[in-house]
C-alpha positions as CSV (number, residue, x, y, z in Angstrom):
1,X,112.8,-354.6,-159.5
2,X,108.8,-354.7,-159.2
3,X,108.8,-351.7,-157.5
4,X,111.1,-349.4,-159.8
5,X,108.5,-351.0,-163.0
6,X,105.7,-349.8,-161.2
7,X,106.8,-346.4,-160.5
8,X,108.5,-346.1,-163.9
9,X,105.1,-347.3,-165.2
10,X,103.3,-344.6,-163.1
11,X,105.7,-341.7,-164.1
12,X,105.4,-342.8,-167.9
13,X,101.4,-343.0,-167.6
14,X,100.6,-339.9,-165.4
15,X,103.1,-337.8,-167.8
16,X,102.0,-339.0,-170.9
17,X,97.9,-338.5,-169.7
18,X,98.6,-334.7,-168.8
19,X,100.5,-334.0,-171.6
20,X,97.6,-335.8,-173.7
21,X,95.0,-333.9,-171.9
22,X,96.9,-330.6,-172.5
23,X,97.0,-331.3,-176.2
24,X,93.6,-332.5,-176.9
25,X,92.7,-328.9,-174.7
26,X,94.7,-327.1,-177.4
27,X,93.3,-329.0,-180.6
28,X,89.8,-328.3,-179.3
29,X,90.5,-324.1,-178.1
30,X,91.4,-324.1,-181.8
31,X,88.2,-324.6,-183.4
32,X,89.5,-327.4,-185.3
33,X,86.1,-329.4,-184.3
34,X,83.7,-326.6,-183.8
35,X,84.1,-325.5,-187.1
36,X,83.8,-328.5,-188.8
37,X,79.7,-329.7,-187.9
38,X,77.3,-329.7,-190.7
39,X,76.0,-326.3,-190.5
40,X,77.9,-323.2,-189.5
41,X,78.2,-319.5,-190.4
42,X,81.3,-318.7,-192.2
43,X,80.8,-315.5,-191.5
44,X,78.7,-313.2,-190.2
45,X,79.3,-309.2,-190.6
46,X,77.2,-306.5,-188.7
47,X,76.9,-302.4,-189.0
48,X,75.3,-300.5,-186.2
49,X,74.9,-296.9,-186.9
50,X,73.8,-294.0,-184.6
51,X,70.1,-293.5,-186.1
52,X,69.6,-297.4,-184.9
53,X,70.1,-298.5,-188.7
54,X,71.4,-302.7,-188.2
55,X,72.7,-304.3,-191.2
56,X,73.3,-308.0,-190.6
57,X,74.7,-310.5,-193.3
58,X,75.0,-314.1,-192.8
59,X,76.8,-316.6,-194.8
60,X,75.4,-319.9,-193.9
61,X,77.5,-323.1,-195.1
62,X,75.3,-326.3,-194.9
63,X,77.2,-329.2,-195.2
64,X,74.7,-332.2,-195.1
65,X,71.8,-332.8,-197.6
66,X,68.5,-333.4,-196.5
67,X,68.7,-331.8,-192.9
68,X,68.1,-328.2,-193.0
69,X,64.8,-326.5,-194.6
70,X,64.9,-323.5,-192.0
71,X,68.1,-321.4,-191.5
72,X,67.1,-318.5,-189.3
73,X,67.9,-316.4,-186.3
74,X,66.2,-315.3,-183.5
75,X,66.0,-312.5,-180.8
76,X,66.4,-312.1,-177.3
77,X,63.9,-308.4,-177.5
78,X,61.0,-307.9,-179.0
79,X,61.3,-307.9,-182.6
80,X,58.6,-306.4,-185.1
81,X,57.6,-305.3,-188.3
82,X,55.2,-302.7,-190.3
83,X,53.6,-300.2,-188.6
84,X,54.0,-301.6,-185.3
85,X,54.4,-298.8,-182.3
86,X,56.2,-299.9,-179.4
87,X,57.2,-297.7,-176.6
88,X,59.4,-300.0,-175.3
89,X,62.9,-301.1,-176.6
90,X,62.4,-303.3,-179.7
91,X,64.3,-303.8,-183.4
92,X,62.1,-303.5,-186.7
93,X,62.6,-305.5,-189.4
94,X,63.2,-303.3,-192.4
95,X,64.4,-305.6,-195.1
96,X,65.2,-309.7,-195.7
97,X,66.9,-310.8,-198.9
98,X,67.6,-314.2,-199.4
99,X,69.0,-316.8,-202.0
100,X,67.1,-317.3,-205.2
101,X,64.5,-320.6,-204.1
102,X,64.0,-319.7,-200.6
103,X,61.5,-317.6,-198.8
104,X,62.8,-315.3,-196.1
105,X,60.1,-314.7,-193.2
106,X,59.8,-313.3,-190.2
107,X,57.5,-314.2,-187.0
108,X,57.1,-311.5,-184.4
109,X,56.9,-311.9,-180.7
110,X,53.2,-311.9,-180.6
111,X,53.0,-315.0,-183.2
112,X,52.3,-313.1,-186.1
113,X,53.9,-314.6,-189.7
114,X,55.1,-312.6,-192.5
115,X,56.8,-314.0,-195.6
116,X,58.4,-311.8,-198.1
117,X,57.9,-314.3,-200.8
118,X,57.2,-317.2,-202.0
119,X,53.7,-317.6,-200.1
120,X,53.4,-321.2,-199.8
121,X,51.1,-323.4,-197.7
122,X,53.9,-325.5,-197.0
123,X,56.2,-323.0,-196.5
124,X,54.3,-320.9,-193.5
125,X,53.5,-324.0,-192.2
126,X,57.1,-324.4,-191.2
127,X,57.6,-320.9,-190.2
128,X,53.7,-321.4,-187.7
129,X,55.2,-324.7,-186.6
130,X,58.5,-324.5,-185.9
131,X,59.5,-320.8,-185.4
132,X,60.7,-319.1,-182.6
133,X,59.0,-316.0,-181.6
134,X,61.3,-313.0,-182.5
135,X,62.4,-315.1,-185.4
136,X,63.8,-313.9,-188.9
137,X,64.8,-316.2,-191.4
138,X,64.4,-318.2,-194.6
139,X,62.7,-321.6,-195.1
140,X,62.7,-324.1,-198.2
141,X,60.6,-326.7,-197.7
142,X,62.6,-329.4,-199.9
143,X,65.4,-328.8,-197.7
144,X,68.7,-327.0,-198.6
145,X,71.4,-329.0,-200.5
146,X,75.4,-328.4,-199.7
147,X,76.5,-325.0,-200.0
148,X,76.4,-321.3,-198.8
149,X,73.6,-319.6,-198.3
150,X,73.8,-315.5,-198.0
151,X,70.9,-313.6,-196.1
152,X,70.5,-310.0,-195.5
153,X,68.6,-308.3,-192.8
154,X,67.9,-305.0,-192.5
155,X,66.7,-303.4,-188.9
156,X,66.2,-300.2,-187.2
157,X,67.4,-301.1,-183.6
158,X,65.8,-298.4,-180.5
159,X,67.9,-300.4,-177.4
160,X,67.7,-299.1,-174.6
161,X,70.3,-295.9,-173.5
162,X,71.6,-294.5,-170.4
163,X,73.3,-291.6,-170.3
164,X,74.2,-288.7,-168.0
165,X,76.2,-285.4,-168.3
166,X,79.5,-287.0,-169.1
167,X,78.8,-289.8,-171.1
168,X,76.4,-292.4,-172.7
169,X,76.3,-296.0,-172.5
170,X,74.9,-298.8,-175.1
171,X,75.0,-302.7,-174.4
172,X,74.4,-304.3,-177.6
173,X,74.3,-308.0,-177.6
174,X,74.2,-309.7,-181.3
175,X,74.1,-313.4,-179.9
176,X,74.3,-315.7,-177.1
177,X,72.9,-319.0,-178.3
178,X,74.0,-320.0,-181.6
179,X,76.0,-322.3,-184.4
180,X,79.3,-321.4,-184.5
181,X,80.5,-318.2,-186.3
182,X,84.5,-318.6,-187.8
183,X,84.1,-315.4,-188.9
184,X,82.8,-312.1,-186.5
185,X,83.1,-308.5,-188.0
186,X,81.5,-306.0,-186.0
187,X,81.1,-302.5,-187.1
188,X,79.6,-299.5,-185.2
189,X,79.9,-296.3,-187.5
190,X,80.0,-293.2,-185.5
191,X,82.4,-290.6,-184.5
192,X,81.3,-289.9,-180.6
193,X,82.3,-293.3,-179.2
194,X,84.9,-293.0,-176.8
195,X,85.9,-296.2,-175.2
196,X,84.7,-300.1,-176.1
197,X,84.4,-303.4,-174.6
198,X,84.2,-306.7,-176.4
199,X,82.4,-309.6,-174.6
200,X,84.2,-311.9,-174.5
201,X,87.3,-310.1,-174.8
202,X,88.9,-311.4,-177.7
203,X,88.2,-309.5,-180.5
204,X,90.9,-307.4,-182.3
205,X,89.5,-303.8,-182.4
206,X,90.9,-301.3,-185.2
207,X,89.6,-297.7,-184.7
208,X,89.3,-296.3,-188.2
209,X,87.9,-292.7,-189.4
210,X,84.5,-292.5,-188.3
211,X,84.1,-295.9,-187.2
212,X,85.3,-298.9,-185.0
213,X,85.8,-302.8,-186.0
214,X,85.9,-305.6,-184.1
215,X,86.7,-309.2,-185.4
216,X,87.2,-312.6,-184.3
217,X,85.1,-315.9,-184.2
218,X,82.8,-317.4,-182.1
219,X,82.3,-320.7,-181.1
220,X,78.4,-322.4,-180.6
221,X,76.8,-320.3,-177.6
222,X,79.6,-318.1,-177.3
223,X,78.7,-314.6,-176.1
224,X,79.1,-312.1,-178.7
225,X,78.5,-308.3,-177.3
226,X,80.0,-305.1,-177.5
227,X,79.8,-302.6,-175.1
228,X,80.5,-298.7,-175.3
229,X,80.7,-295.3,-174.4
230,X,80.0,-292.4,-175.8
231,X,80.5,-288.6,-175.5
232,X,77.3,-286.2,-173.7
233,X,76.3,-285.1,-177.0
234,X,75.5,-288.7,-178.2
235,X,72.1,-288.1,-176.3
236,X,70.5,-286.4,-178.8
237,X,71.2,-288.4,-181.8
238,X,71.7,-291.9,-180.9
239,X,68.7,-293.9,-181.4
240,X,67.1,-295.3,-178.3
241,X,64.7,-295.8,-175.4
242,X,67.0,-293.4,-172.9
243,X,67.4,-292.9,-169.3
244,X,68.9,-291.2,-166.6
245,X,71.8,-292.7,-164.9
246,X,74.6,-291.0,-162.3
247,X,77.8,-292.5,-162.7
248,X,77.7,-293.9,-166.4
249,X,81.0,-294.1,-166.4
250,X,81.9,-295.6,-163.4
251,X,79.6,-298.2,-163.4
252,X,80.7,-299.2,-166.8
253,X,84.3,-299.0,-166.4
254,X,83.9,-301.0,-162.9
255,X,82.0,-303.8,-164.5
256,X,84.0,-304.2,-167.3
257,X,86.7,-304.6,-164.9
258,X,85.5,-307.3,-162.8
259,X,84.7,-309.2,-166.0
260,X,88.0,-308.8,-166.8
261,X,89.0,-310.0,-163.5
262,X,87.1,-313.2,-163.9
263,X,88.9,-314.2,-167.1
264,X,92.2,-313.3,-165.4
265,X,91.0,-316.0,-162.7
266,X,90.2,-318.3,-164.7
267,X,93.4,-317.8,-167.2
268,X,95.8,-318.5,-163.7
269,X,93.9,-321.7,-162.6
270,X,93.7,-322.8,-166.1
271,X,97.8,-321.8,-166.2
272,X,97.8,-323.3,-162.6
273,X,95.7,-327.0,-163.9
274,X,98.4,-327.6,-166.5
275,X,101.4,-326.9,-164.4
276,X,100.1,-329.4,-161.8
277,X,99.1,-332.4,-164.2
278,X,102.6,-331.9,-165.3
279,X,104.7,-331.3,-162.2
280,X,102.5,-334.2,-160.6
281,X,104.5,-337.1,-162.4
282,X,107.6,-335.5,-161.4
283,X,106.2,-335.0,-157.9
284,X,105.4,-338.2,-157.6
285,X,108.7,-340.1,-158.6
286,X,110.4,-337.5,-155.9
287,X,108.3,-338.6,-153.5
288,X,109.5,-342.4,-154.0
289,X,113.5,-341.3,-154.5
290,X,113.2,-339.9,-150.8
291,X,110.8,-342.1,-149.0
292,X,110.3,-345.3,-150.8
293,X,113.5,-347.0,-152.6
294,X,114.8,-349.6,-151.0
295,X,118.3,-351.2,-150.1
296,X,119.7,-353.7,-152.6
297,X,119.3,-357.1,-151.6
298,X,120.4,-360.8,-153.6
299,X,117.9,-362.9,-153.1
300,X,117.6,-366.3,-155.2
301,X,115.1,-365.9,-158.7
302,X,113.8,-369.8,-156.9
303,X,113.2,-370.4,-153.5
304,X,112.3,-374.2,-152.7
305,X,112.1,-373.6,-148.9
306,X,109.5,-371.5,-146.5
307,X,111.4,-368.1,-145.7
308,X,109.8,-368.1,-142.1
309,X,108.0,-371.5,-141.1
310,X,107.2,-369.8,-137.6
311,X,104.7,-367.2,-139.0
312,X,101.3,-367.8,-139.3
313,X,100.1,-368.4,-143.0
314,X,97.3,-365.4,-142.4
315,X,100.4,-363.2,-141.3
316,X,102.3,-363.9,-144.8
317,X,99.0,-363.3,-146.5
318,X,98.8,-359.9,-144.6
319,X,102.2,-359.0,-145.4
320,X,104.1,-360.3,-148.1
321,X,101.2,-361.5,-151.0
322,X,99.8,-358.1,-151.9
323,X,99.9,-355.3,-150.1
324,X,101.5,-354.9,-146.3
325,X,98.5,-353.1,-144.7
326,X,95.9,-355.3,-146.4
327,X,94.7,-359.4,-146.2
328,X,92.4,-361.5,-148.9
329,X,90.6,-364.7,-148.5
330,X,93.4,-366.6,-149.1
331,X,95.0,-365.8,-145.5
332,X,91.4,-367.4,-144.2
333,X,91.6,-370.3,-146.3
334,X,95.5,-371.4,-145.8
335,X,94.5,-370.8,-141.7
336,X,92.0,-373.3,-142.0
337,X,94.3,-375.5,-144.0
338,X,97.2,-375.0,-140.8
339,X,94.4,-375.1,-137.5
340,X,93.5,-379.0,-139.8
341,X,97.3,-379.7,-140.0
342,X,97.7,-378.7,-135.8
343,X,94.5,-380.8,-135.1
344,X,92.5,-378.0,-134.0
345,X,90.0,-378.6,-136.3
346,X,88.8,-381.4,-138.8
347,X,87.9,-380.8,-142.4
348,X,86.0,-383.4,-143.9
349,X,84.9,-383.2,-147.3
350,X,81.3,-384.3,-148.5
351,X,80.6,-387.3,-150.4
352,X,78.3,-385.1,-152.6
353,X,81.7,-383.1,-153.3
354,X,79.5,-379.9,-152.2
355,X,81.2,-378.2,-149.4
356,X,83.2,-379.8,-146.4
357,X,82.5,-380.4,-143.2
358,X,84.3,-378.7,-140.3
359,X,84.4,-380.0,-136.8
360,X,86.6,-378.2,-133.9
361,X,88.4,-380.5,-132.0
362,X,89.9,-377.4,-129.6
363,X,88.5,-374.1,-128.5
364,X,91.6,-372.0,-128.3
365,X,93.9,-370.7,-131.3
366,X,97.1,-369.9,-131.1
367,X,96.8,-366.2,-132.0
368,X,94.5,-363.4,-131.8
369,X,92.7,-364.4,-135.6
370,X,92.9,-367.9,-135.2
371,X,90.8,-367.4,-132.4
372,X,88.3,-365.1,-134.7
373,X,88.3,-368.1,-137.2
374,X,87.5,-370.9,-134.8
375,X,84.5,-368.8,-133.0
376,X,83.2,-368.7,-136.5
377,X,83.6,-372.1,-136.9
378,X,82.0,-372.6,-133.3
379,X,79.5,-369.8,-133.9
380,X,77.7,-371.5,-137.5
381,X,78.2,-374.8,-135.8
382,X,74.9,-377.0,-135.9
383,X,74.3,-379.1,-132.7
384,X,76.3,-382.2,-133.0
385,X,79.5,-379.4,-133.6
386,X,80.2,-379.7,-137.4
387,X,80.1,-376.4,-139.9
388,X,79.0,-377.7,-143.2
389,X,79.9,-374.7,-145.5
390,X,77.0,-376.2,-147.9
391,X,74.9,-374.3,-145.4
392,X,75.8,-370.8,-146.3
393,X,75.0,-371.4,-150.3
394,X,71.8,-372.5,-149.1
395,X,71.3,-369.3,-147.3
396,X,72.6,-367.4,-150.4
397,X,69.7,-369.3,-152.1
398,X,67.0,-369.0,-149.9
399,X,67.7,-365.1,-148.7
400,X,66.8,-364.5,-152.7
401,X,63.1,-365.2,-151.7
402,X,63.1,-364.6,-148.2
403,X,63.7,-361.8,-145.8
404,X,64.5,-363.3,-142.6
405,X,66.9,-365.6,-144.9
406,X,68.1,-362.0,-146.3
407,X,69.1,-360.8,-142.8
408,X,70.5,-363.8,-142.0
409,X,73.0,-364.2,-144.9
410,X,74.0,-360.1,-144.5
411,X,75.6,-361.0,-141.0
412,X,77.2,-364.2,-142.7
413,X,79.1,-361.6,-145.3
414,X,79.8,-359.3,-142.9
415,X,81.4,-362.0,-140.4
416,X,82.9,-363.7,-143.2
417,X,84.6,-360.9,-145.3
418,X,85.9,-359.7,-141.7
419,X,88.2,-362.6,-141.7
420,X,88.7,-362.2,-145.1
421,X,89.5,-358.7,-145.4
422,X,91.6,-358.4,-141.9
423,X,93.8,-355.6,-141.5
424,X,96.3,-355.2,-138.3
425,X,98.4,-351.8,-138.1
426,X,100.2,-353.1,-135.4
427,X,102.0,-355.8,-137.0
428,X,101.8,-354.6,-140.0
429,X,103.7,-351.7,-139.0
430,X,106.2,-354.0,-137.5
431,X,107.4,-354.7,-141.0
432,X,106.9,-351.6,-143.1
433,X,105.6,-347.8,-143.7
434,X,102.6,-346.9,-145.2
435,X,103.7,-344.2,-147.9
436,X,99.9,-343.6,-149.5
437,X,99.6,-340.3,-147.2
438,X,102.1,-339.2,-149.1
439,X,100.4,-339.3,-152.3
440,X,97.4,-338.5,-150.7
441,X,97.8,-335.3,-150.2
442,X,98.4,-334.5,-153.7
443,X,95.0,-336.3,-154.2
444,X,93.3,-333.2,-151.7
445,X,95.4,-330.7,-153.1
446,X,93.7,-331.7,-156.6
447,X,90.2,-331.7,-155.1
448,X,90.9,-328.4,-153.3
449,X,92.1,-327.2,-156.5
450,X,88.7,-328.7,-158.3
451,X,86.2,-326.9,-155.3
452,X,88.7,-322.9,-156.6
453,X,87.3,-323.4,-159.8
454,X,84.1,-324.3,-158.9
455,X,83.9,-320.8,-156.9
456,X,85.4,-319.0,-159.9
457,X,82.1,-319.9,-161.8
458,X,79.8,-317.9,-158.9
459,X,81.8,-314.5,-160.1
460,X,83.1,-315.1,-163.6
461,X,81.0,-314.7,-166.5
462,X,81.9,-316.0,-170.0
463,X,84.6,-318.0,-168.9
464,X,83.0,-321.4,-168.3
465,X,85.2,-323.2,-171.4
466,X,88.6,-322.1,-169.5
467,X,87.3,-323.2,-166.0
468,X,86.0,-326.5,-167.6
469,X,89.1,-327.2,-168.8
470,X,90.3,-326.2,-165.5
471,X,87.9,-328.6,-164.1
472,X,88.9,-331.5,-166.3
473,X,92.8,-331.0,-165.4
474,X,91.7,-331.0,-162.0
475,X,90.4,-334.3,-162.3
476,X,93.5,-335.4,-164.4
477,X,95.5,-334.5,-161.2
478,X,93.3,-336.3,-158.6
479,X,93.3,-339.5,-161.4
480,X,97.7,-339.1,-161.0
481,X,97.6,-339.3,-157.6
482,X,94.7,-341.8,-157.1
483,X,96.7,-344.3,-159.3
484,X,99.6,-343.4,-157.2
485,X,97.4,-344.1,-154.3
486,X,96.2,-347.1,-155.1
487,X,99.5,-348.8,-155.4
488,X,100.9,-350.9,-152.8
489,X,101.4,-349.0,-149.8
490,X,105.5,-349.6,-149.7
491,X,106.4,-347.8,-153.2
492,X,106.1,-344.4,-151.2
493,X,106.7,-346.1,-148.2
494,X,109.0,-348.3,-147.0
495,X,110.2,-351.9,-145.0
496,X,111.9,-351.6,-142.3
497,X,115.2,-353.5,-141.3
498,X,116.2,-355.9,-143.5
499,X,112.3,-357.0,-144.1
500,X,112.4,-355.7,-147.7
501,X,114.7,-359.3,-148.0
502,X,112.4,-361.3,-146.7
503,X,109.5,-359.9,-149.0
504,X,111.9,-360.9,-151.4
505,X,112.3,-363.7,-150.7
506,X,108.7,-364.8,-149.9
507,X,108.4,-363.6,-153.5
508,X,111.0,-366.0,-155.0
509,X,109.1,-368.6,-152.6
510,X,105.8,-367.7,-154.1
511,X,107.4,-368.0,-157.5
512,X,109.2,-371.3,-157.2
513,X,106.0,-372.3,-156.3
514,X,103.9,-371.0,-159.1
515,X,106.4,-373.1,-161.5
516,X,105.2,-376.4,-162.4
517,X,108.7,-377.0,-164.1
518,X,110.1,-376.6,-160.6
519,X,108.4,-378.1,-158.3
520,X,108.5,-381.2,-160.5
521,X,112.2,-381.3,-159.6
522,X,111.4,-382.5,-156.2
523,X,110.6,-385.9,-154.4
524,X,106.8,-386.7,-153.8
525,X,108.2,-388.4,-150.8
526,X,108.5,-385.5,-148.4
527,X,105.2,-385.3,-147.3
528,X,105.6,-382.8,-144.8
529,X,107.7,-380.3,-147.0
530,X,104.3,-380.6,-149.4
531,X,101.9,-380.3,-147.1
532,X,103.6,-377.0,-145.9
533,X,104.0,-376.1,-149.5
534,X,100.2,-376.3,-150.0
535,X,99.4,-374.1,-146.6
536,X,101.9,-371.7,-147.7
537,X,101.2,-371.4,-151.3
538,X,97.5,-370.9,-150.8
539,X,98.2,-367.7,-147.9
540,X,100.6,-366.7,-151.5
541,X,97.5,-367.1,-154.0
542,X,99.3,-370.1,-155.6
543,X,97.6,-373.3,-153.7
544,X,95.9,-374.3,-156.1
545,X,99.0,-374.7,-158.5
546,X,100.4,-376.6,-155.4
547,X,97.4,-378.9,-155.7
548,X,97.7,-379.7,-159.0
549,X,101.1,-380.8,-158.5
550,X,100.5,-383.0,-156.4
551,X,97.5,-384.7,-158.1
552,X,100.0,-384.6,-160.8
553,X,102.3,-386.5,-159.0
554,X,100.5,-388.7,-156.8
555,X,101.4,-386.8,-153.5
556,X,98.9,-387.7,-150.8
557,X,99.6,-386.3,-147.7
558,X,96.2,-386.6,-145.5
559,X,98.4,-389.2,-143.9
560,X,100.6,-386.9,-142.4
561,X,97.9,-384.7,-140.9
562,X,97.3,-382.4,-143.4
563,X,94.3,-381.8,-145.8
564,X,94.2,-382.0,-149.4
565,X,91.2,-380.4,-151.3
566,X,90.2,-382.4,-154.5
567,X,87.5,-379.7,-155.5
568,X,86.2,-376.2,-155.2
569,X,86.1,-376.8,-151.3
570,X,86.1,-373.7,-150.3
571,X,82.8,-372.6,-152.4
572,X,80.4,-372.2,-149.5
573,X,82.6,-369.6,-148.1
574,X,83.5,-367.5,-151.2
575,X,79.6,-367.3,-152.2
576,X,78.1,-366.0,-148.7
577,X,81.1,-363.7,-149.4
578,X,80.2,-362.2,-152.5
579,X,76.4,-362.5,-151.2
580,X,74.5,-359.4,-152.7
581,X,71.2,-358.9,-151.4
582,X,67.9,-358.7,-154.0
583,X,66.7,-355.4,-155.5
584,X,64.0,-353.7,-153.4
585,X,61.6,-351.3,-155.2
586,X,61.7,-348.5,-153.6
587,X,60.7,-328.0,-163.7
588,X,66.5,-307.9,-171.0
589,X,68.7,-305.3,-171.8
590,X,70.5,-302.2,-171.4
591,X,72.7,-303.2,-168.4
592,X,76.2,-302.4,-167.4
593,X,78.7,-305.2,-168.2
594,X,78.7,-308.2,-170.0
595,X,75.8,-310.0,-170.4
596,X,73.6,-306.7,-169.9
597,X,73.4,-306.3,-173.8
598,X,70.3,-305.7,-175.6
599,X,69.5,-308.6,-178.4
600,X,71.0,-311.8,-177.8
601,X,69.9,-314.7,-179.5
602,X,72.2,-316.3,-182.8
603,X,71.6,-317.9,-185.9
604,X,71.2,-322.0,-185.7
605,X,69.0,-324.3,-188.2
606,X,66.8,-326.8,-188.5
């Protein structure tokens, strides 16, 4: 029954994290939080027109008091003003208006402040401190309260413009780094454009008389360029820096297309990424229908009696406490307790209550570990024979302070969580199948999937939010099948023979045991069924509710040849265990496709 809760736990989990995932994905590609920070444009319209005339008109909405006393936006290309000559492509600010109380400005590449009014000392001390170069804008130096703001620029745009005898290309990009816009109209007035290309390709585009729209929204740092072709004649009226390019066409048309490409890429993986943190639940209770359900057994909820008194306590703590493939300490402390019990060694405890004392009274063990366990024993032995385990705190201690001590204690760990951390394919593959390849491989499938997108960012441009998200369900994957990894070994594996049984019943064993009710039940006189009990129960986890019982009940049953802690005895081993060692010390314009445009910048605040 454990095993159908955990993988009916695992499908519920894995299922319900995808889904999750894929919902948050969709709350967020809705703009539902992008839209709703403290400053944004509501909208933001823009006219181009052949002759290089650029209207712009913001409507900034400041939501927070006491935040904002510039509200601007910058350039990507040289922006200037007055009688200026440039040779090179530029845009000239014609005309700011701005709300009544502010003071629109302007600072040019080259540093130089103009502000159309409103001529404050405070005021173009903002602009000179805090301005970007190719900057326009409007400041108020008691900061803007709540509300919408509308500004008006005015431009005459010369970007650069290739063209040869069949058609002519502009690349005009209107931001790249920016607040978020909810609302995008873009209008280019003209009757000689011939074909378009938003960047990023979402904008709806109505062709009207004499004139083409484009609208949409645009999220913070979201490209937002448009791209187009015109016919020969175009040359001699549109306004621009222009050169001579062969193939205008072809080299526009065959960017645009591997763009387009790129968000077709990343569209499919992004398809792909929610398929698979989907299907992966499913895939993963298929996987345990075929391979890993077991027969039906009845097997008693109690069990009073050891399922298998012949096997070795380290041997049930392999196999039947946790997982079948893997050992704890507890297999190395209930061997200790048996090798006492067969006289092979003698644990004495010290009268300080600090430790024991271990002496071995034989050198060989029955078995290939017990062996391991007594050469330890014989190994950290001082010279009258006798481990005191109060020796390896003090070497925990002392290695604090002290190299050589350091070194020391790092081979005690090592030796130490060898024996407690013993694994044995052999046997344990006597007993069961390790299913976790199974599951595994979903686990490389996800991280090949992850290292696809990764490569889909080297080619695809404006499409990092959809291979993110990509990203992000690729790691929701590799999380489905890690969990499904991580469980024991037999849910998408299996026992073999009939041992599924006896798992059971060393689990009703292990649970007769860990009720104090139950074991109450029985006489204190059996000394020998309670002394097994106590080896058992600690290879099981549960020795030391063994123990108390039998403090509980008087049980003493050092006569019989067994040992009985009455403290933390094991202490000296579990610390050099967990041993950690101390700390040790010990930096455009004009091209084909998108991201070629000539502008760029955005609008932001501060």
């Amino acid at each position: 029954m454990e095993e159908k809760r955990l993988i009916a736990l695992l499908f519920a989990g894995t299922l319900l994290l995808g889904l999750s995932v894929i919902g948050v994905m969709g709350f967020f590609s809705g703009g539902a939080i992008d839209y709703s920070g403290d400053l944004i444009v509501e909208s933001y319209e823009v006219t181009w027109q052949e002759n290089g005339a650029l209207t712009e008109r913001y409507v900034y909405s400041v939501r927070s008091s006491q935040e904002y006393r510039m509200l601007y936006r910058n350039w990507n290309a040289p922006l200037i003003f007055g009688d200026t000559i440039s040779s090179q492509p530029h845009i000239r600010l014609i005309e700011a208006s701005a709300p009544e109380g502010t003071v629109p400005y302007l600072k040019t590449g080259t540093g130089s402040i103009h502000l159309f009014s409103g001529d404050t000392p405070r005021a173009r001390s903002l602009v000179s401190d805090l301005a970007y170069p190719n900057e326009v804008g409007i400041v108020n130096p008691d900061y803007f309260v709540p509300g919408d703001y509308v500004v008006e620029y005015t431009y005459q745009m010369v970007p650069p413009v290739e063209y040869d005898s069949d058609a002519v290309h502009i690349n005009l990009m209107f931001a790249d780094e920016h607040i978020p816009y909810k609302d995008v109209t873009i209008t280019l007035i003209s009757d000689k454009i011939t074909d378009v290309y938003a960047h990023p390709p979402i904008y709806e585009i109505t062709r009207g008389d004499g004139m083409i729209m484009l609208t949409g929204s645009s999220p913070s740092n979201e490209r937002i360029e448009v791209e187009f072709l015109m016919s020969p004649d175009a040359a001699d009226s549109v306004s621009g820096i222009k050169t001579y390019v062969e193939g205008i066409r072809e080299k526009t048309e065959s960017a645009n297309n591997s763009y387009l490409f790129g968000f077709f890429i990343a569209d499919i993986l992004l398809l792909i990424g929610k398929v698979l943190v989907v299907l992966t639940p499913f895939v993963l209770l298929s996987l345990y229908i075929l391979y890993g359900r077991e027969k039906e057994y009845t097997v008693p909820e109690y069990l009073s009696t050891v399922p298998d008194e012949t096997m070795p306590p380290w041997q049930v703590n392999l196999i039947f406490n946790k997982d079948a493939f893997s050992s704890d300490e507890n297999g190395f402390y209930a061997t200790l307790l048996d090798l006492h019990r067969k006289k092979k060694i003698e644990i004495r405890e010290n009268p300080d209550q600090k430790g024991v004392k271990i002496r071995l009274l034989e050198e060989e063990g029955d078995d290939q570990y017990e062996q391991k366990v007594m050469n330890f024993i014989s190994l950290n032995s001082d010279e009258s024979g006798v481990l005191d385990t109060g020796y390896f705190e003090a070497v925990a201690e002392r290695a604090q302070s002290s190299t050589a001590e350091e070194h020391i204690a790092i081979r005690l760990k090592e030796n130490i969580n060898d024996l407690m951390t013993m694994t044995d394919e052999r046997i344990s593959g006597t007993y069961a199948v390790d299913g976790r390849g199974t599951p595994a491989l979903l686990l490389f499938g996800a991280v090949g999937y992850i290292l696809i997108v990764i490569l889909a960012f080297l080619f695809a441009t404006d499409t990092e939010g959809a291979l993110l998200a990509a990203i992000v369900l690729g790691v929701v994957m590799a999380v489905q099948a890690g969990v499904a990894v991580a469980l024991p070994s037999t849910i998408f594996g299996h026992w073999k023979d009939d041992y599924y049984k006896t798992k059971l019943e060393w689990k009703a064993f292990r649970r007769f045991l860990s009720d104090m009710s139950m074991i109450r039940k029985y006489s204190p006189d059996d000394m020998n069924m309670w002394g097994i009990w106590l080896i058992y129960g600690t290879a099981l986890g549960v020795g030391d509710n063994v123990q108390k019982a039998m403090k509980e009940l008087k049980v003493d049953v050092s006569e019989s040849g067994y040992y009985v802690p009455t403290y933390f005895w094991f202490m000296g081993f579990y610390s050099i265990s967990r041993f950690s060692p101390p700390s040790q010390a010990g930096a455009g314009g004009g091209g084909f496709g998108a991201g070629g445009g000539f502008g760029g910048g955005g609008a932001g605040g501060r």
